[in-house]
mmCIF file of the N, C-alpha and C atoms, coordinates in Angstrom:
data_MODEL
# 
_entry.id   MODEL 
# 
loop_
_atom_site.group_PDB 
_atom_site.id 
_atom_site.type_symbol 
_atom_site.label_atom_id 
_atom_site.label_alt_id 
_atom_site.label_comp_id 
_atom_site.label_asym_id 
_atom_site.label_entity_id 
_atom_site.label_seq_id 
_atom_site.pdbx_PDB_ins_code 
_atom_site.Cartn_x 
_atom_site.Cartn_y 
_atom_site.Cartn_z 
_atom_site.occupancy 
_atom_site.B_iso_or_equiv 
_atom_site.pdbx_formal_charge 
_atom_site.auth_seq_id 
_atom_site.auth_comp_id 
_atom_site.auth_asym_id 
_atom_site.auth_atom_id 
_atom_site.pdbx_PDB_model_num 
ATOM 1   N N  . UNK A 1 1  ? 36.900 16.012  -9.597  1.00 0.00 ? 1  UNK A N  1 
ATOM 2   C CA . UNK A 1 1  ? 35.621 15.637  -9.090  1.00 0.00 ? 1  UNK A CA 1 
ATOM 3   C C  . UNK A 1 1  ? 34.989 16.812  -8.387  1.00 0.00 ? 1  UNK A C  1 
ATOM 4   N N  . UNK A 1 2  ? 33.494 16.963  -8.203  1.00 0.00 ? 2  UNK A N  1 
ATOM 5   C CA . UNK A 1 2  ? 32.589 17.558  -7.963  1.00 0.00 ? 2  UNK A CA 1 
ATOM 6   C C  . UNK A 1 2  ? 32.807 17.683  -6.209  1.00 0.00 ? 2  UNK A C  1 
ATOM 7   N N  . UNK A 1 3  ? 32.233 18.688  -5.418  1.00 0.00 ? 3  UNK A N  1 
ATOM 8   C CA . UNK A 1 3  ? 32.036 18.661  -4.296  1.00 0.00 ? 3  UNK A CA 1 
ATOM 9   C C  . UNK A 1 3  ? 31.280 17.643  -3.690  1.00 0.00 ? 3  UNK A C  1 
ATOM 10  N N  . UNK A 1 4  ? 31.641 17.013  -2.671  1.00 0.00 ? 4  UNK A N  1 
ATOM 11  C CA . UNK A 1 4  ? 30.488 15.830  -2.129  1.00 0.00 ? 4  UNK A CA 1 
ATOM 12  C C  . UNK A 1 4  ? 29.045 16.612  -1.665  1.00 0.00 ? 4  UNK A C  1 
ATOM 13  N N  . UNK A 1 5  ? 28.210 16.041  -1.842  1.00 0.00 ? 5  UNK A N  1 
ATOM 14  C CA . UNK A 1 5  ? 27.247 16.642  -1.057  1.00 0.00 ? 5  UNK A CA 1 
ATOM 15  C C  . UNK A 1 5  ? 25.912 15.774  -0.681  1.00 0.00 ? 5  UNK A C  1 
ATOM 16  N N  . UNK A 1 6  ? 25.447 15.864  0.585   1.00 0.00 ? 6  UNK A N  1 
ATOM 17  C CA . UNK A 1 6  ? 24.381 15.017  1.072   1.00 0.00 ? 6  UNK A CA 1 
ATOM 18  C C  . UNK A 1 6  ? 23.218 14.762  0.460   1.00 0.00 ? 6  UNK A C  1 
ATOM 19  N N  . UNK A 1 7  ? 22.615 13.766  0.692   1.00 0.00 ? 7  UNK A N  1 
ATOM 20  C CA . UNK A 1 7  ? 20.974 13.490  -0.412  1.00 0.00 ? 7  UNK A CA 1 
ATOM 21  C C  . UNK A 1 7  ? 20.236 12.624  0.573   1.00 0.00 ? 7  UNK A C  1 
ATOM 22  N N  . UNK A 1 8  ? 19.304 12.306  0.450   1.00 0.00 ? 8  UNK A N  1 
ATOM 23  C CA . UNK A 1 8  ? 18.613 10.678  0.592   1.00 0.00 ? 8  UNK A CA 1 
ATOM 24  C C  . UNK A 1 8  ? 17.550 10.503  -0.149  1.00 0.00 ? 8  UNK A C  1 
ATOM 25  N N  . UNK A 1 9  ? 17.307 9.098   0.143   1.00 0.00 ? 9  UNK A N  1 
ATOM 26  C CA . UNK A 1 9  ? 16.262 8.451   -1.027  1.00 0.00 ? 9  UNK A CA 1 
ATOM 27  C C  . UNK A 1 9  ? 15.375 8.064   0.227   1.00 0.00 ? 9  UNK A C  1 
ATOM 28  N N  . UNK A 1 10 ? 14.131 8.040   -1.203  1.00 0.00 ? 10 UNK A N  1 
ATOM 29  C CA . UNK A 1 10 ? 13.343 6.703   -0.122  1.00 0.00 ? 10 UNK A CA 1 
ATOM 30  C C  . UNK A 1 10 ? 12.680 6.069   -1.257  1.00 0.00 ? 10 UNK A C  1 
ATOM 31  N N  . UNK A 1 11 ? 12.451 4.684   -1.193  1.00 0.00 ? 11 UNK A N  1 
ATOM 32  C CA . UNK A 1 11 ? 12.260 3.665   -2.393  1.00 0.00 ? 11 UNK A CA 1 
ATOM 33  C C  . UNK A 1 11 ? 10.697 3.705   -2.393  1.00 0.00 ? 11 UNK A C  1 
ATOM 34  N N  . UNK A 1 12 ? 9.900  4.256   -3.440  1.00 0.00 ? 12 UNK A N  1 
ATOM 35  C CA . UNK A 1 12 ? 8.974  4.376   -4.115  1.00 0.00 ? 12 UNK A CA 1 
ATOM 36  C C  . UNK A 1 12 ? 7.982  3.209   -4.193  1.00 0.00 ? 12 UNK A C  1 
ATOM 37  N N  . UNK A 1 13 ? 8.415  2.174   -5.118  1.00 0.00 ? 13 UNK A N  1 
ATOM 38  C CA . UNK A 1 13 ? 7.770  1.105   -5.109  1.00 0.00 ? 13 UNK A CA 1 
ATOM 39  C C  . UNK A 1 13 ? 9.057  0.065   -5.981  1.00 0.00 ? 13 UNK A C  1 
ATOM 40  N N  . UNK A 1 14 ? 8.787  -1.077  -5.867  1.00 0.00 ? 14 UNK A N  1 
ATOM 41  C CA . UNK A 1 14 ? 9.047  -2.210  -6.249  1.00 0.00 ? 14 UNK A CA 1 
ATOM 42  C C  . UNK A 1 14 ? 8.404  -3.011  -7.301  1.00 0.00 ? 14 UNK A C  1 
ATOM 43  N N  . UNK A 1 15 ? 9.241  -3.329  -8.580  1.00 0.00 ? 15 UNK A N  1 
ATOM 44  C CA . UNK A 1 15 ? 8.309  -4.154  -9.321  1.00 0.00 ? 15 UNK A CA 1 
ATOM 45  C C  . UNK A 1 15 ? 9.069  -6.074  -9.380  1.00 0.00 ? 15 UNK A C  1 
ATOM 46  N N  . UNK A 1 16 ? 8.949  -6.777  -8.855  1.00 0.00 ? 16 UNK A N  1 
ATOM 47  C CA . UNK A 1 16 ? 9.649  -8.123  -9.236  1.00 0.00 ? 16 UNK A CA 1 
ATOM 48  C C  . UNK A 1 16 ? 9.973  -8.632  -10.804 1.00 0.00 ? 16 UNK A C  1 
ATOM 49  N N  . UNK A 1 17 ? 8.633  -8.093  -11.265 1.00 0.00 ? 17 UNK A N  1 
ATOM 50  C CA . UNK A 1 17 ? 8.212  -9.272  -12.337 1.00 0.00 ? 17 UNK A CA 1 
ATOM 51  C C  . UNK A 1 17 ? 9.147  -7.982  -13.277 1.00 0.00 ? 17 UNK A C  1 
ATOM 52  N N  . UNK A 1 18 ? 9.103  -6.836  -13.483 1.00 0.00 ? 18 UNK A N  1 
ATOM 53  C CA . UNK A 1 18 ? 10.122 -6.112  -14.210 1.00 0.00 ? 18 UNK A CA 1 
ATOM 54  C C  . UNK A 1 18 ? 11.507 -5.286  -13.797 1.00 0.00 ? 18 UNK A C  1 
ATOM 55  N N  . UNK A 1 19 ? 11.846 -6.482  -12.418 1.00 0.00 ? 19 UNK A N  1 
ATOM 56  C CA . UNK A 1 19 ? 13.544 -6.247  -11.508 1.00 0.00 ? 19 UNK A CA 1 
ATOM 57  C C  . UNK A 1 19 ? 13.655 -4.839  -11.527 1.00 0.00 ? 19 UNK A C  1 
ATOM 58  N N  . UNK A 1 20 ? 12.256 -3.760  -11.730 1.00 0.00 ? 20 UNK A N  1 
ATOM 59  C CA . UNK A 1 20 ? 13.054 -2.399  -11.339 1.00 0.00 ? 20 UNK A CA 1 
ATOM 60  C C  . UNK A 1 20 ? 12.293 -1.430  -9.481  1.00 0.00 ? 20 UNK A C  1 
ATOM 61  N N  . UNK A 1 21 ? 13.119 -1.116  -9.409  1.00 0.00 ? 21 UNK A N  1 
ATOM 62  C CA . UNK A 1 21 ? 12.858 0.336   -7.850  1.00 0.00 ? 21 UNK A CA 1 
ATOM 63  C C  . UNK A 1 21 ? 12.867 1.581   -8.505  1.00 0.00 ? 21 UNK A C  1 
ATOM 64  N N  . UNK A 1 22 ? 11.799 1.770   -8.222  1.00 0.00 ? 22 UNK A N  1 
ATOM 65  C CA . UNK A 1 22 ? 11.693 3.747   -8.444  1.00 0.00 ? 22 UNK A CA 1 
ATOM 66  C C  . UNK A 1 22 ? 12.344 3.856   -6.825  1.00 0.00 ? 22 UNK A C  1 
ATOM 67  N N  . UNK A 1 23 ? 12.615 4.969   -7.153  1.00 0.00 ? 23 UNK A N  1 
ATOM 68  C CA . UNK A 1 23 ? 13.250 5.924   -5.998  1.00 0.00 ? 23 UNK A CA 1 
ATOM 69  C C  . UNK A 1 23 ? 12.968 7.505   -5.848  1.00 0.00 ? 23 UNK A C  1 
ATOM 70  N N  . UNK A 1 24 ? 12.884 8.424   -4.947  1.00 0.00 ? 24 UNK A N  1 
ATOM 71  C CA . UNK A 1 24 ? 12.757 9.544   -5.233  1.00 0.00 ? 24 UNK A CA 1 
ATOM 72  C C  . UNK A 1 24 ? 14.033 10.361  -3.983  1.00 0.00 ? 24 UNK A C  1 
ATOM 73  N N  . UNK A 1 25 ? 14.799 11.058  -4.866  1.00 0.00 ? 25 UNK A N  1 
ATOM 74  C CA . UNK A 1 25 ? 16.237 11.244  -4.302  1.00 0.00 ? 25 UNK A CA 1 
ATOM 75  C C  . UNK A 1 25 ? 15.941 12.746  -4.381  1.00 0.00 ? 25 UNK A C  1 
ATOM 76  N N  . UNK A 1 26 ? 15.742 13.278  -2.381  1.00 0.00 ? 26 UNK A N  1 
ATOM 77  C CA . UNK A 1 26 ? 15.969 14.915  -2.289  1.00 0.00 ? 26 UNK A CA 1 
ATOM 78  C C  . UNK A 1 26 ? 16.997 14.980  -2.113  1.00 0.00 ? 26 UNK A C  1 
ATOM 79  N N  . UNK A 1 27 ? 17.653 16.023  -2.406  1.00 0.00 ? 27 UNK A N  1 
ATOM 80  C CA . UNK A 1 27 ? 19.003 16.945  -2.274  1.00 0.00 ? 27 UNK A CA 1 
ATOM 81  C C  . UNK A 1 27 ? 19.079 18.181  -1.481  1.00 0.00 ? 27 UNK A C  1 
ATOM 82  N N  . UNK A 1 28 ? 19.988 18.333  -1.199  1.00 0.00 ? 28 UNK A N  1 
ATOM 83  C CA . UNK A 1 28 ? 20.551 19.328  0.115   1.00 0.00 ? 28 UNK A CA 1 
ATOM 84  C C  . UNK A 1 28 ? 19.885 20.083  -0.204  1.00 0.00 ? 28 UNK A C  1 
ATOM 85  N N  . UNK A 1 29 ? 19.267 20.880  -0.709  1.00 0.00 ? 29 UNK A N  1 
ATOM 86  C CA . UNK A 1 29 ? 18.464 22.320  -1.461  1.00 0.00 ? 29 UNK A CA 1 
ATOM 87  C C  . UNK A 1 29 ? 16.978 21.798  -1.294  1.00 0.00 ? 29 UNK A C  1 
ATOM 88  N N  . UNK A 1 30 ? 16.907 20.491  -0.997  1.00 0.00 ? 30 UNK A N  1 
ATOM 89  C CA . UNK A 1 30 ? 15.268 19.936  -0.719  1.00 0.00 ? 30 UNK A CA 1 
ATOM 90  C C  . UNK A 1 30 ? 14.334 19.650  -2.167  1.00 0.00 ? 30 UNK A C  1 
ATOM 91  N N  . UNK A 1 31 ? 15.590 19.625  -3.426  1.00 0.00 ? 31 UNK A N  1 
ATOM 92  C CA . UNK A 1 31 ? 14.284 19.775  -4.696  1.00 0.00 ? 31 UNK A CA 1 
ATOM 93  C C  . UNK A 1 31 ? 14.386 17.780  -4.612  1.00 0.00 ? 31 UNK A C  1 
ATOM 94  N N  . UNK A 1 32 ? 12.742 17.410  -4.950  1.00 0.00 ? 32 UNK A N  1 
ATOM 95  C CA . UNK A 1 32 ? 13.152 16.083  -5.382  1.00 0.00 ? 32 UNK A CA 1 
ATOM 96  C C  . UNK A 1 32 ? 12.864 16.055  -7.141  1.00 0.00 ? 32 UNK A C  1 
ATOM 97  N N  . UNK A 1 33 ? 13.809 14.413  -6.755  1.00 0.00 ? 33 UNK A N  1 
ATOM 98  C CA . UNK A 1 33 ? 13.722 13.630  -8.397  1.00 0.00 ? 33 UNK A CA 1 
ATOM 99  C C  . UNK A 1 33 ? 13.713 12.215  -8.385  1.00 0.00 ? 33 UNK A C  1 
ATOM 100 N N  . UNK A 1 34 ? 12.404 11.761  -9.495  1.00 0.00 ? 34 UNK A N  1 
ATOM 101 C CA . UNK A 1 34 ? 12.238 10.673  -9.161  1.00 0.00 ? 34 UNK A CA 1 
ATOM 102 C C  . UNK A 1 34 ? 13.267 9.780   -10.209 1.00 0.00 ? 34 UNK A C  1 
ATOM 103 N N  . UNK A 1 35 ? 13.622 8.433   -9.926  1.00 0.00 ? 35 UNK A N  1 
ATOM 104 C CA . UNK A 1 35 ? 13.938 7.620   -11.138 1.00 0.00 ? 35 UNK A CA 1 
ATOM 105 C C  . UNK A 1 35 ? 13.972 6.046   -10.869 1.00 0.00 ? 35 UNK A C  1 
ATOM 106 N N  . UNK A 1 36 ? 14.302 5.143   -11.523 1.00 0.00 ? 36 UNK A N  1 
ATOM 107 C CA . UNK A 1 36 ? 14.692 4.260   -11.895 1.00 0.00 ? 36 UNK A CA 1 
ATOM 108 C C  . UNK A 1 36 ? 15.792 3.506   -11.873 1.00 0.00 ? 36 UNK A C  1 
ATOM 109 N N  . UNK A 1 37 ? 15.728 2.368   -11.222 1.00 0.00 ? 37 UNK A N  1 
ATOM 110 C CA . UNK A 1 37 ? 16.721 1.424   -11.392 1.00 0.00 ? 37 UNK A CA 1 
ATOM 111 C C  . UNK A 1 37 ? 16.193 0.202   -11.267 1.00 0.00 ? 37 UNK A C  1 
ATOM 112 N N  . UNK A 1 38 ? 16.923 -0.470  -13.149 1.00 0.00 ? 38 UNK A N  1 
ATOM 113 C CA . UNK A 1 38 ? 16.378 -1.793  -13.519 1.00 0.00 ? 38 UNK A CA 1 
ATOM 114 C C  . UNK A 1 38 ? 17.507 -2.769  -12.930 1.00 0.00 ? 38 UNK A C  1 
ATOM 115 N N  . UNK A 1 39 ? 17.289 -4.043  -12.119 1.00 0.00 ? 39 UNK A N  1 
ATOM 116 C CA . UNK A 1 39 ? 18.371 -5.033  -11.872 1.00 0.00 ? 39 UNK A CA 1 
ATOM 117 C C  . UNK A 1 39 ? 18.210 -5.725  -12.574 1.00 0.00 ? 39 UNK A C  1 
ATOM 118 N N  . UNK A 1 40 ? 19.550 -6.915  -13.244 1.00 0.00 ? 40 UNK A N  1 
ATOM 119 C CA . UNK A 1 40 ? 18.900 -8.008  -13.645 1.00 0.00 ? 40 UNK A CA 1 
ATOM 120 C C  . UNK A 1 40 ? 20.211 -8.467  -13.734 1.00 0.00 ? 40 UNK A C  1 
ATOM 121 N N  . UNK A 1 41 ? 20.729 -9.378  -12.923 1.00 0.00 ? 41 UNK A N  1 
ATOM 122 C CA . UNK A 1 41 ? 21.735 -10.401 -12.223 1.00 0.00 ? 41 UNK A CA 1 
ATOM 123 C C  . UNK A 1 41 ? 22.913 -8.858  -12.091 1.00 0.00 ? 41 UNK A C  1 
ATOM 124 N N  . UNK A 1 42 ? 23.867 -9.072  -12.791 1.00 0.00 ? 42 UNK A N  1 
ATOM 125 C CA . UNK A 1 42 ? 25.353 -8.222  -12.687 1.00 0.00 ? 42 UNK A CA 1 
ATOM 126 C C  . UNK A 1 42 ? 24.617 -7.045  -13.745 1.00 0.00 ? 42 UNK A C  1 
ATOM 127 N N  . UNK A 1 43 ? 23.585 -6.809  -14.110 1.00 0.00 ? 43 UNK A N  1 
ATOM 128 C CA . UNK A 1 43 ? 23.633 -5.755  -14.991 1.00 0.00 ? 43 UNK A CA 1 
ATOM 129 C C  . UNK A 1 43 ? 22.284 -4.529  -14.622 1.00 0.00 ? 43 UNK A C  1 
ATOM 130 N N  . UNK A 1 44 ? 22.948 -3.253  -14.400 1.00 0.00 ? 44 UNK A N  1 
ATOM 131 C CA . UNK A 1 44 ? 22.002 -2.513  -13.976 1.00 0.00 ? 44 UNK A CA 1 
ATOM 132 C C  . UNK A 1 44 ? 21.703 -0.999  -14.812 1.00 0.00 ? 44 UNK A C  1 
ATOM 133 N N  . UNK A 1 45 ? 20.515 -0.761  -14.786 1.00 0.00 ? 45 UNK A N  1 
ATOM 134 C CA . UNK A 1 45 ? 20.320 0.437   -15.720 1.00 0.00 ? 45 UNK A CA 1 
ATOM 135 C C  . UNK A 1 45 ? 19.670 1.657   -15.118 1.00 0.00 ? 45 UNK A C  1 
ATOM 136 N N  . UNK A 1 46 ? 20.234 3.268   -15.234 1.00 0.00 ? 46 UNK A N  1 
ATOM 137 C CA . UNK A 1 46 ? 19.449 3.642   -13.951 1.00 0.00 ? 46 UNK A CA 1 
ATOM 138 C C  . UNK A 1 46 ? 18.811 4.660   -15.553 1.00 0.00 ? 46 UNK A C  1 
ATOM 139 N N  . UNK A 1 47 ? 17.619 5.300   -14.845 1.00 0.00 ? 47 UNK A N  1 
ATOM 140 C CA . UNK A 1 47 ? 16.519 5.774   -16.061 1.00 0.00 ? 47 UNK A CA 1 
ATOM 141 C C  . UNK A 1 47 ? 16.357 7.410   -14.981 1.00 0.00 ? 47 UNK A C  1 
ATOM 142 N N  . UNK A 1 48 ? 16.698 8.251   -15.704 1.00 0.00 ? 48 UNK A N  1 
ATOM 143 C CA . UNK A 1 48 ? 15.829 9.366   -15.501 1.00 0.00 ? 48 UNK A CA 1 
ATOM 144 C C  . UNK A 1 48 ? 15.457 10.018  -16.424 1.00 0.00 ? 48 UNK A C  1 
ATOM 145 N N  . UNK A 1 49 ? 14.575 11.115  -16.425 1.00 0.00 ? 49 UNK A N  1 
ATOM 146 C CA . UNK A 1 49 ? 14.342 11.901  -17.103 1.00 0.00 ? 49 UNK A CA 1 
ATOM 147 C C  . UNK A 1 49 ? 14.239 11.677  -18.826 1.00 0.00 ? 49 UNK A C  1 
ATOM 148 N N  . UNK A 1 50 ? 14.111 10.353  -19.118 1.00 0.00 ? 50 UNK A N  1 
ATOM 149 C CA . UNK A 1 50 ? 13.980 9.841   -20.380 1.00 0.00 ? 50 UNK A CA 1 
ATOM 150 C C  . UNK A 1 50 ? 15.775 9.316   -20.799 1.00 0.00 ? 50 UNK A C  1 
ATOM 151 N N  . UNK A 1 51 ? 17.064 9.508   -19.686 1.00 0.00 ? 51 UNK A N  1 
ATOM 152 C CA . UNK A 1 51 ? 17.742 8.809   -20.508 1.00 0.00 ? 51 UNK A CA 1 
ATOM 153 C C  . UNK A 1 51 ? 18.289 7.479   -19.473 1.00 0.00 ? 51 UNK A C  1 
ATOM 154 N N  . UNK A 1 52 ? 18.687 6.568   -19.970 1.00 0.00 ? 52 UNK A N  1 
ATOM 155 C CA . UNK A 1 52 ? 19.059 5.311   -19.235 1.00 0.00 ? 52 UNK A CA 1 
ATOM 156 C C  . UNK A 1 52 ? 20.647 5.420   -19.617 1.00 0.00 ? 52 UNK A C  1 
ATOM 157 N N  . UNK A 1 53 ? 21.324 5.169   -18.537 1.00 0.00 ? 53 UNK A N  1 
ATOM 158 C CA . UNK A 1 53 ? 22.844 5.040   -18.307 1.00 0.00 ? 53 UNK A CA 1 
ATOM 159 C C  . UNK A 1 53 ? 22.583 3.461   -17.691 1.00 0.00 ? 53 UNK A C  1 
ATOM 160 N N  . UNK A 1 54 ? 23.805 2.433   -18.433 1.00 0.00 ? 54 UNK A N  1 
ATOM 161 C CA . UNK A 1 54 ? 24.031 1.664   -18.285 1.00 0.00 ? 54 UNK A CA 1 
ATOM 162 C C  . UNK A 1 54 ? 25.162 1.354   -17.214 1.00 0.00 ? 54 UNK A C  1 
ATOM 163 N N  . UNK A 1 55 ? 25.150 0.384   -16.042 1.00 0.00 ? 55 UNK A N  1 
ATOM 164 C CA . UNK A 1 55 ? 26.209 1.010   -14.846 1.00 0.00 ? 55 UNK A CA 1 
ATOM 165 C C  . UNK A 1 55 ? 26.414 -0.511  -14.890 1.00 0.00 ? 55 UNK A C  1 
ATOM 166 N N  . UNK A 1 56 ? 27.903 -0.524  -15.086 1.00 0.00 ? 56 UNK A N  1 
ATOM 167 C CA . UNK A 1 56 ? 29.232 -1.960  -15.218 1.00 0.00 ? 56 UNK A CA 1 
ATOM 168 C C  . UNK A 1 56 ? 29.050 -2.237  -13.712 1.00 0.00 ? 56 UNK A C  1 
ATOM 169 N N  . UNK A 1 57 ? 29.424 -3.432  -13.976 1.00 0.00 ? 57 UNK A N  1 
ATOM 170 C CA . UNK A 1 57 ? 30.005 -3.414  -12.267 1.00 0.00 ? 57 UNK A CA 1 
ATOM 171 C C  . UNK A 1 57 ? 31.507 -3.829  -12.201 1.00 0.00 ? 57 UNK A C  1 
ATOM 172 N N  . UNK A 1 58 ? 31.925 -3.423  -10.973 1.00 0.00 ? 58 UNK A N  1 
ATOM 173 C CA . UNK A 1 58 ? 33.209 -3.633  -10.368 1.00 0.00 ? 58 UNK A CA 1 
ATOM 174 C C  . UNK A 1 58 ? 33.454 -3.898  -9.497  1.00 0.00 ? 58 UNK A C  1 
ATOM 175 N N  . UNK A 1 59 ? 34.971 -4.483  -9.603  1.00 0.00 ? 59 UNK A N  1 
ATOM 176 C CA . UNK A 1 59 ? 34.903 -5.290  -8.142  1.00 0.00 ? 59 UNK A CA 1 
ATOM 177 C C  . UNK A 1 59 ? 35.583 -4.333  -7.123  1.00 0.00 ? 59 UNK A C  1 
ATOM 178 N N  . UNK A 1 60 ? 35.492 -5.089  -5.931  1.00 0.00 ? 60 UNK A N  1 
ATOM 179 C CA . UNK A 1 60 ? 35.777 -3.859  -4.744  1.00 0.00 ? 60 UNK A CA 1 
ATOM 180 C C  . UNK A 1 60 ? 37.115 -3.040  -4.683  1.00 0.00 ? 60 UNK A C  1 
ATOM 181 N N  . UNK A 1 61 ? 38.063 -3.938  -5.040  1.00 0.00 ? 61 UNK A N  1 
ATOM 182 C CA . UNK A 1 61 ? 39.611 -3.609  -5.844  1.00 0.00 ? 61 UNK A CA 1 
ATOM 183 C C  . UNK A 1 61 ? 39.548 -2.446  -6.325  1.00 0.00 ? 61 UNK A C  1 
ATOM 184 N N  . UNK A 1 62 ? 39.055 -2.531  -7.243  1.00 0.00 ? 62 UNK A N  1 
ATOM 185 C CA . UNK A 1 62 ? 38.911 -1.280  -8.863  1.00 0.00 ? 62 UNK A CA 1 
ATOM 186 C C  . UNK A 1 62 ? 38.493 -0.231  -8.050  1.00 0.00 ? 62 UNK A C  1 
ATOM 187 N N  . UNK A 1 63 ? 37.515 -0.478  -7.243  1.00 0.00 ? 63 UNK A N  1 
ATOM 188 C CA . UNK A 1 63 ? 36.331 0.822   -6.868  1.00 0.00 ? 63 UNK A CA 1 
ATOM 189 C C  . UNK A 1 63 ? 37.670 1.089   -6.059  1.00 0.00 ? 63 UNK A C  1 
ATOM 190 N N  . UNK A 1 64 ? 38.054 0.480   -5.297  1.00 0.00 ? 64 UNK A N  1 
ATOM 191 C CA . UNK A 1 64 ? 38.922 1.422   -3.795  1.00 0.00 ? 64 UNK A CA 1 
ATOM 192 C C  . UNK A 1 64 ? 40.477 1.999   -4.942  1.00 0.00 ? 64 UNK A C  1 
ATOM 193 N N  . UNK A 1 65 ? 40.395 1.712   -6.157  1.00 0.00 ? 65 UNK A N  1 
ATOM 194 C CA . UNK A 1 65 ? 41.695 2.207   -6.774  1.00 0.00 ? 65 UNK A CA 1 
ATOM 195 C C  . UNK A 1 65 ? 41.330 3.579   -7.300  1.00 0.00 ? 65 UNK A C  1 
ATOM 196 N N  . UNK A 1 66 ? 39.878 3.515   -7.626  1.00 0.00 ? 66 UNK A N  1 
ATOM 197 C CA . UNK A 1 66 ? 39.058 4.890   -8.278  1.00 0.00 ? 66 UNK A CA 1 
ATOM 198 C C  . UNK A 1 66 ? 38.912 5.945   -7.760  1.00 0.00 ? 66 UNK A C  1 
ATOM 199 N N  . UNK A 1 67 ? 38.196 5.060   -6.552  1.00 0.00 ? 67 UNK A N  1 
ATOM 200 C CA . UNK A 1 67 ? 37.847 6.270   -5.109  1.00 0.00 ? 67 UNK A CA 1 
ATOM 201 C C  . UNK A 1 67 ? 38.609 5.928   -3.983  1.00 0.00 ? 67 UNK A C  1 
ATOM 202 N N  . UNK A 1 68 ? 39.831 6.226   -3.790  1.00 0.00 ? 68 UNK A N  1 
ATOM 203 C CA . UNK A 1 68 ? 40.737 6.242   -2.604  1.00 0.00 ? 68 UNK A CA 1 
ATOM 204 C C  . UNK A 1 68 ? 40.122 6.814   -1.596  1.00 0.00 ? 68 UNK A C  1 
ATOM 205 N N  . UNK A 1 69 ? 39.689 6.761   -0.352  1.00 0.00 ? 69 UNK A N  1 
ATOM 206 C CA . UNK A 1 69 ? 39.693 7.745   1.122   1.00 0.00 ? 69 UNK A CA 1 
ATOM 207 C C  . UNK A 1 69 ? 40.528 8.312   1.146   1.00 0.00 ? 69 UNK A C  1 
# 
């Protein structure tokens, strides 16, 4: 894995009627980028730059077996 490194967001706008949040996420270096994330019950899709990654979910188990502290 990659070095950790700090970011933040701040949420753009909100659409209900099409379950998605733009977001625009600066990074330690200060460049921003905007994108996308569609909800819709357990299934989520995040969109940048023209490609969409589809993101599973898991339960808290799995995640703490993946990413140990």
């Amino acid at each position: 894995m990659g070095k950790p490194e700090t970011a933040s967001y701040e949420v753009v706008s909100v659409d209900e009627e099409t379950k998605s949040v733009v977001t625009k996420l600066t990074g330690p270096d200060g460049e921003e980028e905007e994108g996308t994330a569609i909800l819709d019950g357990d299934k989520m899709s995040l969109i940048n730059g023209g490609i969409t990654l589809p993101v599973v979910r898991i339960s808290e188990k799995l995640f703490k077996q993946l990413f140990p502290e």
